[in-house]
C-alpha positions as CSV (number, residue, x, y, z in Angstrom):
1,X,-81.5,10.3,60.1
2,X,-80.5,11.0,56.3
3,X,-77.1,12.3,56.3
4,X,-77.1,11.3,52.2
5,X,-77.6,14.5,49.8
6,X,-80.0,14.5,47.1
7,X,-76.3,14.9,44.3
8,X,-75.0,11.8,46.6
9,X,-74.6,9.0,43.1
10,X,-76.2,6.2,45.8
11,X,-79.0,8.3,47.2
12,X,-82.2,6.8,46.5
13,X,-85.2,7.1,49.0
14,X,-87.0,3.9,47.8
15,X,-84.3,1.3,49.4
16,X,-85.6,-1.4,50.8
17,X,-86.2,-1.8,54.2
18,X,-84.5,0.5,57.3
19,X,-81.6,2.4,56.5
20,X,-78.5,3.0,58.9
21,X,-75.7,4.8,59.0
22,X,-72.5,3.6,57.4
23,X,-69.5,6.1,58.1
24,X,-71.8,9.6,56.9
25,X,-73.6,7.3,54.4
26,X,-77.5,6.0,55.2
27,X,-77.5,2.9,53.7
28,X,-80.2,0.1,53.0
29,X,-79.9,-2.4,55.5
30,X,-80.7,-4.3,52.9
31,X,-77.9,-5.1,50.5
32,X,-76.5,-6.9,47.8
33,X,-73.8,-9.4,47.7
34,X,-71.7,-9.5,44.8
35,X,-70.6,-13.1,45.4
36,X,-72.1,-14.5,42.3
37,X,-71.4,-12.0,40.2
38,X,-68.4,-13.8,38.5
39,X,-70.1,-17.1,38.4
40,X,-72.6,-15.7,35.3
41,X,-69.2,-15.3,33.2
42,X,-70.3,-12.0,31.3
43,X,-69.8,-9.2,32.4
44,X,-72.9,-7.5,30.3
45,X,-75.0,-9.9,32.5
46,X,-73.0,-9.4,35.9
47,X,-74.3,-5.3,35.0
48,X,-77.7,-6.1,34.4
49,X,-77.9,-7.5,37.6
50,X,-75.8,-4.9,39.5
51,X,-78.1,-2.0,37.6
52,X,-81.5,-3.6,38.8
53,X,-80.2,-3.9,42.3
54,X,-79.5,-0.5,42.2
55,X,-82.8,0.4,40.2
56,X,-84.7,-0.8,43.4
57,X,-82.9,0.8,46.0
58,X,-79.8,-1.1,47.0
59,X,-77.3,1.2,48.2
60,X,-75.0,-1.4,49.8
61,X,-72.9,-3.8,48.3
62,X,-71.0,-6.8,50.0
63,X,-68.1,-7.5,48.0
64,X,-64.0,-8.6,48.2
65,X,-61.3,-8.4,45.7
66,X,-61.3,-12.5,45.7
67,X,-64.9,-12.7,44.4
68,X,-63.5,-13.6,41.0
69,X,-60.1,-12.1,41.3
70,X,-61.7,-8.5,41.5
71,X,-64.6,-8.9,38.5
72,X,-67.0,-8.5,41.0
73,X,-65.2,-4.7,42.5
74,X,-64.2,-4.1,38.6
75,X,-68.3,-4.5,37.3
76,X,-69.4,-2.7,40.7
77,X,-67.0,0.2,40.3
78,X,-67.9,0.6,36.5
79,X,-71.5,0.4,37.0
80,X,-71.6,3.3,40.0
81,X,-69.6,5.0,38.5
82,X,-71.0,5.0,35.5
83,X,-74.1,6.1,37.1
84,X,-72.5,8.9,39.0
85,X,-71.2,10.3,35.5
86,X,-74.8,10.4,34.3
């Protein structure tokens, strides 16, 4: 069941725990959620955290536009894409 391609910027076959499938996505079913990402009031920080989560696997994010009036989408966004550029 991996419909994800090795060039896919979230593909990562360590995630933690089972994966399942999320539109034509397999994701962790183990995620992250972006809540508190505001509440650390720097962004640099709010990256760090988003780039380990990542670094370990996390290919699923739980996060709204009124999580910090859209800093946690705008430090999300930034940080995959900044990893899909690299």
């Amino acid at each position: 069941m991996t419909n994800s391609s090795p060039t896919d910027a979230h593909h990562n076959d360590s995630a933690p725990g089972p994966k399942a499938a999320l539109g034509p996505h397999d994701v962790a079913r183990v995620g992250y959620g972006a809540m508190q990402l505001p509440r650390l009031k720097d962004p640099t920080a709010a990256r760090t955290v988003l780039r380990r989560a990542l670094d370990l696997g996390i290919n699923h994010f739980d996060t709204a536009y009124f999580y910090g009036n859209g800093v946690a989408n705008r430090v999300l966004a930034e940080e995959v894409a900044g990893r899909a550029a690299s």
